[in-house]
N, CA, C and O atoms as a MOPAC input file, in Angstrom:
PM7 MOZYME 1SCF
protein

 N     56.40300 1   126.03300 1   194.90400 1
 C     56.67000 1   124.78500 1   195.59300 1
 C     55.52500 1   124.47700 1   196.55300 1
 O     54.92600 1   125.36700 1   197.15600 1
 N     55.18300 1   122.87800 1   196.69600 1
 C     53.97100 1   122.68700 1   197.19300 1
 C     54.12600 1   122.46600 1   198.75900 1
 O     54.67800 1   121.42100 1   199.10300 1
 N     53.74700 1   123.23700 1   199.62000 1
 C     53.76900 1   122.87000 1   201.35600 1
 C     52.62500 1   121.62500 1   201.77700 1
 O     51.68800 1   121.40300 1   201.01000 1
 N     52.74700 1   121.03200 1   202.74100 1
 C     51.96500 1   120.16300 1   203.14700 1
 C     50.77000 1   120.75000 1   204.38900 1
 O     51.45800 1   121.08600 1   205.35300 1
 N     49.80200 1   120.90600 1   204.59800 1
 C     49.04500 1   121.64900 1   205.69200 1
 C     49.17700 1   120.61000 1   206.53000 1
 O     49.23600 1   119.46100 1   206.09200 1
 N     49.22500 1   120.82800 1   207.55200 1
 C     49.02200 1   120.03300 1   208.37400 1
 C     48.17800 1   119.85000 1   210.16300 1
 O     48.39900 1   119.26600 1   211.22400 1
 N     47.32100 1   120.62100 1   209.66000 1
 C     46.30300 1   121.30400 1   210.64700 1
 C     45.72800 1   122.14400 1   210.49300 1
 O     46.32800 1   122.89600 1   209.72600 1
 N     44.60700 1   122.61500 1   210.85700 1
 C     43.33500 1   123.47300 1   210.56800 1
 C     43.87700 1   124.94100 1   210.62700 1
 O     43.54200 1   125.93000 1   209.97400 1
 N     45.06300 1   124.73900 1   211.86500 1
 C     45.45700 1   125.98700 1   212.18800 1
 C     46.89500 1   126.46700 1   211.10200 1
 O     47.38900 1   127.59100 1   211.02200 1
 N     47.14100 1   125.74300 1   210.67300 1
 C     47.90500 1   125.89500 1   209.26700 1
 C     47.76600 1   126.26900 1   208.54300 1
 O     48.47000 1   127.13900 1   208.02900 1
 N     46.10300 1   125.48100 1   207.83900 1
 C     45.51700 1   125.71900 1   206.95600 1
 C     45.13500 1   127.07500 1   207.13800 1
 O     45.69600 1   127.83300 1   206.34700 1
 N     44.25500 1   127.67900 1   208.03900 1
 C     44.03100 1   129.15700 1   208.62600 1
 C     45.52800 1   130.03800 1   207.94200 1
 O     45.61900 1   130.76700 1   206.95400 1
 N     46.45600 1   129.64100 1   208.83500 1
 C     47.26700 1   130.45700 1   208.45500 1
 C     48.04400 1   130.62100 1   206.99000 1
 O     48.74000 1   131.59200 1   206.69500 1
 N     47.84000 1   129.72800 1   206.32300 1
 C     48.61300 1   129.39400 1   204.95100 1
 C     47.38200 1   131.10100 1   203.84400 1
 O     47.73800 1   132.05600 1   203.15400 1
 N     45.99300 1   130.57100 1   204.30800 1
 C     45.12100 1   131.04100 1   203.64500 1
 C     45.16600 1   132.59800 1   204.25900 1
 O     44.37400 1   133.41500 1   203.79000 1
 N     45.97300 1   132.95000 1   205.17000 1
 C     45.85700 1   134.14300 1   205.67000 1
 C     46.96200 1   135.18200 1   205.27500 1
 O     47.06300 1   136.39300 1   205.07600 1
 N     47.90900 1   133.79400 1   205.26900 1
 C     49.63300 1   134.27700 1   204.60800 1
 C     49.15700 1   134.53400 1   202.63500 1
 O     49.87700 1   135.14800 1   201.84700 1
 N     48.34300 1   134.13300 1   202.41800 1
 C     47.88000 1   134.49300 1   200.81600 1
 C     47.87400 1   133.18000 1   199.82200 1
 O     48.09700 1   133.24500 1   198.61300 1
 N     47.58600 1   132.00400 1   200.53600 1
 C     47.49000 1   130.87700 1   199.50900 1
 C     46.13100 1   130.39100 1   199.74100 1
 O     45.58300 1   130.16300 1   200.81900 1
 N     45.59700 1   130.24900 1   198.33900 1
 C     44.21500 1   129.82100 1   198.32300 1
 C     44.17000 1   128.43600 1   197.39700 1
 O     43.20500 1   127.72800 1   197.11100 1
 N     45.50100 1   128.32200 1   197.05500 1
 C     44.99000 1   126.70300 1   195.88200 1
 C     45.78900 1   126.01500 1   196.96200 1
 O     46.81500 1   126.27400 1   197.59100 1
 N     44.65100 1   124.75200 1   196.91300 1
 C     45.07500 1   123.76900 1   197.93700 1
 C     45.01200 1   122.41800 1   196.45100 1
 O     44.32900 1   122.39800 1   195.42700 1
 N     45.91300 1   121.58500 1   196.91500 1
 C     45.46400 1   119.89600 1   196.48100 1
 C     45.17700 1   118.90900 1   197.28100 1
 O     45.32500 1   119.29500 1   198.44000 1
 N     44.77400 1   117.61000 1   197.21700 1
 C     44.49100 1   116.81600 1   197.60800 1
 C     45.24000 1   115.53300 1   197.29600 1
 O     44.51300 1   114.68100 1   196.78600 1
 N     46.36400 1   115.21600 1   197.45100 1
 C     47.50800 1   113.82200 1   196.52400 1
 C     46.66400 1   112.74700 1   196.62800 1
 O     46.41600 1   112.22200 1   197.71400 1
 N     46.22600 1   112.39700 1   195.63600 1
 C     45.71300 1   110.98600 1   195.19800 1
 C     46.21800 1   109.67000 1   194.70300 1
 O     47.33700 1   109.65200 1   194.19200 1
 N     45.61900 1   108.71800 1   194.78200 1
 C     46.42200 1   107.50900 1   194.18300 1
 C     47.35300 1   108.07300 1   192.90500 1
 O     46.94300 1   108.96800 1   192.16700 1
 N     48.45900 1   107.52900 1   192.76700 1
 C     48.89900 1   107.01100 1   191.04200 1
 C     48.94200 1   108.79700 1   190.49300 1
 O     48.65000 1   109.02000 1   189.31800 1
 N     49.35800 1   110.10800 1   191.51900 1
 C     50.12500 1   111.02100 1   190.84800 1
 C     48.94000 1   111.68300 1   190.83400 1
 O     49.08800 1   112.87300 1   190.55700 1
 N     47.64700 1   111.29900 1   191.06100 1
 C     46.67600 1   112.31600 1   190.89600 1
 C     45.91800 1   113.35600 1   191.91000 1
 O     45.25700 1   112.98600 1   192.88000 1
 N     46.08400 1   114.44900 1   191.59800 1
 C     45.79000 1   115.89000 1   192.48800 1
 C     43.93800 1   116.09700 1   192.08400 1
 O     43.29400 1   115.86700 1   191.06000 1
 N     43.51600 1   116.69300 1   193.60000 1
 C     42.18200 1   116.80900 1   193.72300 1
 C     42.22300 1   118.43900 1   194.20600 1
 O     42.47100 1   118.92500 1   195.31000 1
 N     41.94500 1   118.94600 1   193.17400 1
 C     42.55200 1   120.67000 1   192.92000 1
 C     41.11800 1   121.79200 1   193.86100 1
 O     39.92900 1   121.89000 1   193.55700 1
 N     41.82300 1   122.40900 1   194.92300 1
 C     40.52300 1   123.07800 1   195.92000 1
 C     41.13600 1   124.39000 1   195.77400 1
 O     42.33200 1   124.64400 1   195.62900 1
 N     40.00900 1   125.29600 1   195.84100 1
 C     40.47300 1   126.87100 1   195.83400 1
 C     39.90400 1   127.21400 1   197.13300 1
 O     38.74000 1   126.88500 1   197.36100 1
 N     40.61400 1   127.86200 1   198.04400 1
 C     39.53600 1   127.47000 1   199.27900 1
 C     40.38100 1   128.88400 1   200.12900 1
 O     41.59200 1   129.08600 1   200.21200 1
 N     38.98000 1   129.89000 1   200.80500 1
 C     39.36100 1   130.74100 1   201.90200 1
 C     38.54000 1   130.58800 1   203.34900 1
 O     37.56400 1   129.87000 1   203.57100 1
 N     39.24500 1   131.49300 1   204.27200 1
 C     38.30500 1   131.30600 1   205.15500 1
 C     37.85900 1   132.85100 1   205.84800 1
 O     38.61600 1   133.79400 1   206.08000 1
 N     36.49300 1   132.77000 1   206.07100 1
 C     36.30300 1   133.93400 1   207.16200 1
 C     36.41400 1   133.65700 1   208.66400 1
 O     35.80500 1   132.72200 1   209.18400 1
 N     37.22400 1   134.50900 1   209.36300 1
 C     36.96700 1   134.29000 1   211.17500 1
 C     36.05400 1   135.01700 1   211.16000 1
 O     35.78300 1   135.01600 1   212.36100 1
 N     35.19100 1   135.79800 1   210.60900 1
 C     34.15600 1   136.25400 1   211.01500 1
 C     32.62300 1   135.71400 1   210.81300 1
 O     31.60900 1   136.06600 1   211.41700 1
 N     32.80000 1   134.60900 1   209.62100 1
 C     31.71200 1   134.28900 1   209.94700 1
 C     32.11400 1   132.53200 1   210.61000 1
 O     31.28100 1   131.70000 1   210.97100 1
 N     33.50200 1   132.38800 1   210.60300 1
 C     33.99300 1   130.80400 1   210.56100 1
 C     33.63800 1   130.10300 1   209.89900 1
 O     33.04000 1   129.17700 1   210.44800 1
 N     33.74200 1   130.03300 1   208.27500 1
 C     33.30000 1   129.16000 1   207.46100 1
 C     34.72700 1   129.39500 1   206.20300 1
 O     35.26300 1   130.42400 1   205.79000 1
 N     34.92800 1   128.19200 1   205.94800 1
 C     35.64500 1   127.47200 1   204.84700 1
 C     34.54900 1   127.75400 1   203.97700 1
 O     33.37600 1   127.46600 1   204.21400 1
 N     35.13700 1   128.53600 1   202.59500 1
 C     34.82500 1   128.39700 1   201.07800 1
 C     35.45900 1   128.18600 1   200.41700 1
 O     36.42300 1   128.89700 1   200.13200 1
 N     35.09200 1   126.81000 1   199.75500 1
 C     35.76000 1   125.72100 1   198.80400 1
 C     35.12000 1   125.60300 1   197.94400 1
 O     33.97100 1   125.16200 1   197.95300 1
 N     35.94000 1   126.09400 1   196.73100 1
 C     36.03500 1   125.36800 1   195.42300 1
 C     36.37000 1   124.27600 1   194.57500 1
 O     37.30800 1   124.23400 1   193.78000 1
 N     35.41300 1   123.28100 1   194.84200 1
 C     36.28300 1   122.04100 1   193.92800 1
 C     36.48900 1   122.13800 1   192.81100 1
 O     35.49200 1   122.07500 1   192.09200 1
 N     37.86300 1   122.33500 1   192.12800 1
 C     37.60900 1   122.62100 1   190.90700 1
 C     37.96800 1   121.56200 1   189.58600 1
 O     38.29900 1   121.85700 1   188.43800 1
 N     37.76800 1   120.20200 1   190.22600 1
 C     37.37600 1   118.84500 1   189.58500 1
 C     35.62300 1   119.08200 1   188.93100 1
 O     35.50600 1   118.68100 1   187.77300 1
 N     34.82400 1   119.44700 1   189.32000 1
 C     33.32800 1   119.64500 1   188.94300 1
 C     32.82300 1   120.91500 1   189.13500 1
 O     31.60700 1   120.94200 1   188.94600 1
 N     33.45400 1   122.29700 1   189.53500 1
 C     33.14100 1   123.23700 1   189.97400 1
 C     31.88100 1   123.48200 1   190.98400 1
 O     30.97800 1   124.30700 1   190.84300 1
 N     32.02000 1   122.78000 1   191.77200 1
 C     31.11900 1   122.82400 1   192.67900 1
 C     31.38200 1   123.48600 1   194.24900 1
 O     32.38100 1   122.96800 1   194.74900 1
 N     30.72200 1   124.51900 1   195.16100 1
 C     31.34400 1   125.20600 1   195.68500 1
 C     30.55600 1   124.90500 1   197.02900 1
 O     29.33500 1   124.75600 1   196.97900 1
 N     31.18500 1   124.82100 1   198.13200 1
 C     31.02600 1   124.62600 1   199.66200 1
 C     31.17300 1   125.56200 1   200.71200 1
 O     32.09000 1   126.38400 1   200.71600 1
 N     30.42400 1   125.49200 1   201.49300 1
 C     30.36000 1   127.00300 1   202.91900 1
 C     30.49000 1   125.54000 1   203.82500 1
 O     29.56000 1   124.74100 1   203.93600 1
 N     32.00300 1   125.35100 1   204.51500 1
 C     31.46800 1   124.67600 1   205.44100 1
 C     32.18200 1   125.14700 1   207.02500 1
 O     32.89500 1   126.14700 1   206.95200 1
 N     32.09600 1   124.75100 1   207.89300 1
 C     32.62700 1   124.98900 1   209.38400 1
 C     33.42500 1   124.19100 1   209.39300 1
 O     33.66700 1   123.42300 1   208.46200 1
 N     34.18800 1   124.25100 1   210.86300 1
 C     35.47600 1   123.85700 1   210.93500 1
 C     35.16000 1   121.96200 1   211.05100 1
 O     35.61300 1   121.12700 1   210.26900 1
 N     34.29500 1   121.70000 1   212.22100 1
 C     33.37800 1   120.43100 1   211.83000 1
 C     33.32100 1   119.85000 1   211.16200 1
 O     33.82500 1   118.74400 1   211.35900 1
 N     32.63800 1   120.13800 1   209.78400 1
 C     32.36800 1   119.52000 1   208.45400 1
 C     33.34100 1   119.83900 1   207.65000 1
 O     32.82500 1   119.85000 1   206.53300 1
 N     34.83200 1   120.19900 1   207.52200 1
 C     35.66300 1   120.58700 1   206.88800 1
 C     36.26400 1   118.85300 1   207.56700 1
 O     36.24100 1   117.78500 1   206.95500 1
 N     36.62900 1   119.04500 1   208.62700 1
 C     36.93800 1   117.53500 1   209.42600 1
 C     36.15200 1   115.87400 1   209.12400 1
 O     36.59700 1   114.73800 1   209.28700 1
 N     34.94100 1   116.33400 1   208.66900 1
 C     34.06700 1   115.22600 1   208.22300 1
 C     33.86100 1   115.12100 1   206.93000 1
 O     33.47300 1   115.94000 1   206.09700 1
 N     34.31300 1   113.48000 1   206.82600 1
 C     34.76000 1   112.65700 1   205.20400 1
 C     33.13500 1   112.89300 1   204.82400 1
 O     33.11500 1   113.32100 1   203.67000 1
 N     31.40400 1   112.74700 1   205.49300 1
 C     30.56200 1   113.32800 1   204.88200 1
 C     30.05000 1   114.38800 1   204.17100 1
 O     29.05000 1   114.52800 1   203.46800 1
 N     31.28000 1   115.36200 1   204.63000 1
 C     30.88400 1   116.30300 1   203.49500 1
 C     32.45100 1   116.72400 1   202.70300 1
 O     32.51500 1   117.33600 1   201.63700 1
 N     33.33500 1   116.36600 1   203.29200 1
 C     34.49600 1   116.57200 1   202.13900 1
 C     35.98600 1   115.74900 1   202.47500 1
 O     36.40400 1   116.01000 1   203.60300 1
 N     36.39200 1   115.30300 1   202.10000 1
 C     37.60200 1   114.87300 1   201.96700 1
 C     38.92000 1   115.39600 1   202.65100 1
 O     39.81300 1   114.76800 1   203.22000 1
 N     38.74300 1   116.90700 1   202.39000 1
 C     39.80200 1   117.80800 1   203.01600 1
 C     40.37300 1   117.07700 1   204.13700 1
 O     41.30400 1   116.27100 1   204.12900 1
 N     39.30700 1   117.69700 1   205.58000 1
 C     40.11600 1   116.96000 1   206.68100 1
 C     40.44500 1   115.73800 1   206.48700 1
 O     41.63000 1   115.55300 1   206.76400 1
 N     39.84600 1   114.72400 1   206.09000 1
 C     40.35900 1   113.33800 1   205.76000 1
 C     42.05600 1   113.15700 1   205.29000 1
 O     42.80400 1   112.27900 1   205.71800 1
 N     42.45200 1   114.32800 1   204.21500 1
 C     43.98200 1   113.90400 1   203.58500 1
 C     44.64900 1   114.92100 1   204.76200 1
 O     45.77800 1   114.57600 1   205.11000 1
 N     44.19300 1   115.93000 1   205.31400 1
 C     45.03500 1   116.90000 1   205.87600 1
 C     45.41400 1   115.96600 1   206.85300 1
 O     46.64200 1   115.92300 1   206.92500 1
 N     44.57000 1   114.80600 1   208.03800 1
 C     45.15200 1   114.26900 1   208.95800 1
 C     46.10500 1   113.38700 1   208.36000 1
 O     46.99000 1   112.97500 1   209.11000 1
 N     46.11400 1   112.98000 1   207.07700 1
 C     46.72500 1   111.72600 1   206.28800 1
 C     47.99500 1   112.02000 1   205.78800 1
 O     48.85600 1   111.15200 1   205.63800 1
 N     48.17500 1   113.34500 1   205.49100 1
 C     49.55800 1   114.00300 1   205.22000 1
 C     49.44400 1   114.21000 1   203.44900 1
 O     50.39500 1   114.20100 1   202.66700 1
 N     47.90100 1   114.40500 1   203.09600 1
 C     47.85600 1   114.80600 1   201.39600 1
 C     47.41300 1   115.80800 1   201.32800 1
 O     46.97000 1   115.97300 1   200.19200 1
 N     47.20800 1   116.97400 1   202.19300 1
 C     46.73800 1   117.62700 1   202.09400 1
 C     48.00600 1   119.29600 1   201.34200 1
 O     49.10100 1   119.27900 1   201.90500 1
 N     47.88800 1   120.20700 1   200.52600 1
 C     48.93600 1   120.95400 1   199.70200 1
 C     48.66200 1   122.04300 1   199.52700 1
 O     47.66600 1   122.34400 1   198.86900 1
 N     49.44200 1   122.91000 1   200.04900 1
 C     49.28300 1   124.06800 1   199.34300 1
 C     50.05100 1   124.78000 1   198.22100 1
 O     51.25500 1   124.57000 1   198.36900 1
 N     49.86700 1   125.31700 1   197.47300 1
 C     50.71000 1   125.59600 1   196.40600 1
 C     50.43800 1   127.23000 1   196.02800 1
 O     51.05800 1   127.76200 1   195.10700 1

C-alpha cells in the first residue's frame, strides 16, 4: 500500500524504515517511478529515475529545487509515494 511523504523528514525516515521505491502521481493516473536512498553521512539523496534510468547525487537543497528534480516539487504538493 502506497504512503504519501510528506516532508524531507519523512522521506528520511520512510528510507530508513526500508522503503526505497518512491512515485511521483501525475496527470491522468500516471506514476513517475524513483528508487531513491539517503546517506546522513555524506547528506546526499540517490535517485534513480527509472522512467530513463538516469541517476542523481543530490542535497537536501536541490532535492527541494524543481531545477534539478521534481521530487520536492510533488512532495510539497501531496504526490509524492512511497510504496
Amino acid at each position: 500500500m502506497a504512503t504519501q511523504v510528506k516532508s524531507l523528514s519523512d522521506l528520511k525516515q520512510k528510507i530508513y524504515d526500508g522503503a526505497h521505491d518512491f512515485y511521483i502521481q501525475l496527470n491522468y493516473g500516471l506514476r513517475s517511478s524513483k528508487y531513491m536512498d539517503y546517506s546522513p553521512v555524506t547528506k546526499k539523496f540517490y535517485v534513480t529515475n527509472e522512467i530513463d534510468d538516469t541517476e542523481q547525487e543530490l542535497t537536501e537543497q536541490q532535492l527541494m529545487d524543481r531545477t534539478y528534480t521534481n521530487i520536492g516539487y510533488a512532495m510539497q504538493h501531496g504526490a509524492l509515494y512511497a510504496y
